[in-house]
C-alpha positions in Angstrom: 185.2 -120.0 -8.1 189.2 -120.6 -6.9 189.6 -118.6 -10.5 187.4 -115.7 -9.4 189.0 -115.8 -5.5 193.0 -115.6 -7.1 191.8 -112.8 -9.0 190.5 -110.8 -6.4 193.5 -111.7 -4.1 196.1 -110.4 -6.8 194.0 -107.0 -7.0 193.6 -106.8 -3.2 197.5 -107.0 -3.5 198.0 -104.3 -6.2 196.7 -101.9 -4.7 199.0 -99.0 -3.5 199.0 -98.7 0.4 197.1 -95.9 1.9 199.6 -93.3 3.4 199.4 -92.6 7.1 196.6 -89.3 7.5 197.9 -86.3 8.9 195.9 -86.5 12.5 196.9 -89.8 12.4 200.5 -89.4 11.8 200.5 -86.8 14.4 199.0 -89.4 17.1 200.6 -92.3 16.5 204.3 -91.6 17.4 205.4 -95.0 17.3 205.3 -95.2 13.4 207.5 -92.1 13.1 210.3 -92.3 11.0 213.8 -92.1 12.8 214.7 -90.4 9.0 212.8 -89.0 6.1 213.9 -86.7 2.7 211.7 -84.5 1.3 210.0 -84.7 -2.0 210.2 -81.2 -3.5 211.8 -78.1 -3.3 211.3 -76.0 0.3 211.1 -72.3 1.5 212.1 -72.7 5.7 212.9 -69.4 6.9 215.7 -68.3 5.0 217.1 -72.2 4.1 216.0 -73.7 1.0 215.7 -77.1 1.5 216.4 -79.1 -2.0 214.3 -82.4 -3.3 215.7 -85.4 -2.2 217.6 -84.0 1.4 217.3 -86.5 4.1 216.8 -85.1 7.5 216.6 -86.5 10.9 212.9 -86.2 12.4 213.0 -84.6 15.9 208.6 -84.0 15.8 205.8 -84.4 13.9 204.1 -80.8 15.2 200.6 -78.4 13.8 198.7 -81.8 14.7 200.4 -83.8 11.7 200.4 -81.0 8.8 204.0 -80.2 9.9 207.5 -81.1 11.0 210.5 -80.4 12.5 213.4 -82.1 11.0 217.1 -81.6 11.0 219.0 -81.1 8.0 222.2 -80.8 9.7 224.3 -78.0 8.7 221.5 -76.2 7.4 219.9 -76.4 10.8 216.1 -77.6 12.0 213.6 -76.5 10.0 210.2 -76.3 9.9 208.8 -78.4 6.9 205.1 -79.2 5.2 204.8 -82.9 6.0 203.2 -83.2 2.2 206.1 -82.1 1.3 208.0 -85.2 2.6 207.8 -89.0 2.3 207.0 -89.1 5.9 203.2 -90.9 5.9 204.5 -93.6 3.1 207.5 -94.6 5.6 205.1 -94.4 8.7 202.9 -96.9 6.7 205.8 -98.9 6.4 206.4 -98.8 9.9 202.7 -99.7 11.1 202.7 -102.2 8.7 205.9 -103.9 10.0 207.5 -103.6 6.3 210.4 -101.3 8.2 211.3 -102.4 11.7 212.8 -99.5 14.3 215.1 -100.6 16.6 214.3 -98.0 19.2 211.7 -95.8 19.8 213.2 -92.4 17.6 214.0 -90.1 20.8 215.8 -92.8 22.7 217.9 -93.7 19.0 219.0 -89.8 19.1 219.9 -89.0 22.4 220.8 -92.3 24.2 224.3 -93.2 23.1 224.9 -89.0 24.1 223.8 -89.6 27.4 225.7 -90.4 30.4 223.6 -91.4 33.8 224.5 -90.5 37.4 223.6 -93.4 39.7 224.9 -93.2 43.0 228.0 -92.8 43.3 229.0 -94.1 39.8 228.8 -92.6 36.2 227.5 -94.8 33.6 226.1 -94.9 29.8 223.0 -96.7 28.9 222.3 -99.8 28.0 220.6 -101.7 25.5 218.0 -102.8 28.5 217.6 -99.7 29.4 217.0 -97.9 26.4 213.7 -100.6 25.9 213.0 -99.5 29.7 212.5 -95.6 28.5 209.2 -94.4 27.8 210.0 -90.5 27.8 212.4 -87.8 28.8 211.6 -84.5 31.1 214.4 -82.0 30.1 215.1 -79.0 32.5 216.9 -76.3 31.2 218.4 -73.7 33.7 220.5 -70.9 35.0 223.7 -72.4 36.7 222.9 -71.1 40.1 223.0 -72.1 43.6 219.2 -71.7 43.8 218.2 -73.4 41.0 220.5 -76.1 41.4 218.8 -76.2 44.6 215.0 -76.2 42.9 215.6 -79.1 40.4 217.0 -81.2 43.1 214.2 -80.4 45.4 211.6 -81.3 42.2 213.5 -84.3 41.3 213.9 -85.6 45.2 209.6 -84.8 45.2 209.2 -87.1 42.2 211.8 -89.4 41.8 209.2 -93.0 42.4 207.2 -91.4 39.9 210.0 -90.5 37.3 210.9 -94.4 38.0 207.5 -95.4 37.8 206.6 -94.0 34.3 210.1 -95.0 32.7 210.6 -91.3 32.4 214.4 -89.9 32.3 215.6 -86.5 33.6 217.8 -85.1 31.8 219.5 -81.6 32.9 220.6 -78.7 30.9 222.2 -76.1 33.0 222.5 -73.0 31.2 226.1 -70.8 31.4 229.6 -71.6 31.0 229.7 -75.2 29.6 230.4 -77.6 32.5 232.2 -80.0 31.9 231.2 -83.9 32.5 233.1 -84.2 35.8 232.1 -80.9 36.8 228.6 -82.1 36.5 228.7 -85.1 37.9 230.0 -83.1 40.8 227.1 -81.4 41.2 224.8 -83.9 40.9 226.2 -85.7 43.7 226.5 -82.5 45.6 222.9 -81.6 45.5 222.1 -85.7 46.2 220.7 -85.5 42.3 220.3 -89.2 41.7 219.5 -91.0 39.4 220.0 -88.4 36.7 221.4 -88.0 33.3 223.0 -85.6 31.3 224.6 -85.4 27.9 228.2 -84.9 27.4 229.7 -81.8 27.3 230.6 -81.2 23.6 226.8 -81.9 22.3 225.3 -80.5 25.1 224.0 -76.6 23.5 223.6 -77.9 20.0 221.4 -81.2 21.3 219.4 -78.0 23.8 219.0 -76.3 20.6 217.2 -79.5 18.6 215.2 -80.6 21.6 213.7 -77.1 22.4 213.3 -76.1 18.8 210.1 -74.5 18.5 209.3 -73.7 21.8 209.4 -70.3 23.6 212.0 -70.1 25.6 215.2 -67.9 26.5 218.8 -68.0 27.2 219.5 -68.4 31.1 215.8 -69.1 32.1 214.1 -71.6 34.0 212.2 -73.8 31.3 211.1 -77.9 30.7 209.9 -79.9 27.8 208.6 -83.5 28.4 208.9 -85.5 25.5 207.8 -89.7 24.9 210.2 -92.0 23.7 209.4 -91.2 20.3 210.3 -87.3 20.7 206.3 -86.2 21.1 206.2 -83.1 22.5 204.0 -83.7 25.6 204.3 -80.5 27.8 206.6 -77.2 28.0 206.5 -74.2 30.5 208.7 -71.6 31.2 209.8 -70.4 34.7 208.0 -73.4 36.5 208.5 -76.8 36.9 206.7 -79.5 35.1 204.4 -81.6 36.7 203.9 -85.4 36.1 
């Protein structure tokens, strides 16, 4: 009998691990890779993407048969999640045989961010990247008026902003301001707390984070996103609502 139990304990632990299901994949965020490579050759557009290039993941999108992953230079791009060792490494995850240190969203964008609280200008910390649960990025036209409609959105629901760990994050569209310049008008428009990210990754960052939404230079547009970089809502020329 203890025979016959070892046995079937060393096949139970042989067998190869079921890899994540698409739907699956797609749902559960929190096993998202921060990285992944793809496992053969790849038609995107107009890129080729070779066997064995290791992207970063911004979304799992097409409710787990696709994603969107960054290959760097050769820019996001749209590739066949079969195509990709994405489930195996989100059954690593689930399983606990990887550990993340932060949720993938927050790992990207929060040592790019810089926070406006009060009267003082700060980066993130470690507590508060645990503390986020999900971004709402605005995106638009550096105007008077709409600098006066995102304040007036983000004074309306700054407890619930706070409440659901969410962080705003601006992306005024136009000449490039610069960080001071910013921060300036943040505390002009009594914008607080918000956050931002610096200057010099400011359009390329837009470009990742919006990728595959409709949306257009120097328009009023949102994403809201979860920690993990979900794709939770968009619009264009409104406002989001929480």
């Amino acid at each position: 009998m203890n025979y016959l139990f070892v046995l079937l304990t060393a096949i139970q632990c042989m067998q190869v691990v079921r890899a994540v299901a698409p739907e699956e994949l797609y749902e559960q965020s929190e096993s998202w890779p921060a990285f992944c490579h793809v496992t053969e050759p790849v038609e995107s557009g107009q890129v080729t993407i070779s066997s064995g290039a290791r992207g970063v993941l911004i979304r799992i999108i097409d409710a787990g048969e696709s994603a969107l992953i960054d290959f760097g230079r050769q820019g996001v791009c749209v590739v066949p999640v079969a195509a990709t060792d994405l489930q195996a490494r989100a059954q690593g995850i689930a399983s606990g045989g990887e550990v993340k240190r932060y949720p993938n969203a927050v790992e990207l964008l929060g040592s790019r961010i810089v926070r406006v609280t009060g009267s003082e200008v700060e980066r993130l910390s470690i507590d508060d990247y645990l503390a986020i649960k999900g971004f709402v990025c605005i995106r638009f036209p550096d105007t008077v008026e709409m600098w006066e409609a995102v304040a007036a959105w983000q004074h309306r629901h700054q407890e619930t902003l706070a409440s659901n760990g969410q962080l705003l994050l601006l992306f005024p569209e136009g000449e490039t301001l610069m960080d001071d310049e910013l921060f300036t008008r943040s505390q002009q428009y009594a914008m607080e707390p918000v956050a931002y990210l610096y200057a010099f990754l400011r359009e390329s960052y837009r470009k990742i984070l919006w990728s595959g939404v409709t949306s257009v230079s120097d328009e009023l547009s949102y994403i809201r996103l979860n920690a993990e970089g979900r794709l939770l809502g968009a619009g264009v020329n409104a406002l989001p609502s929480l």
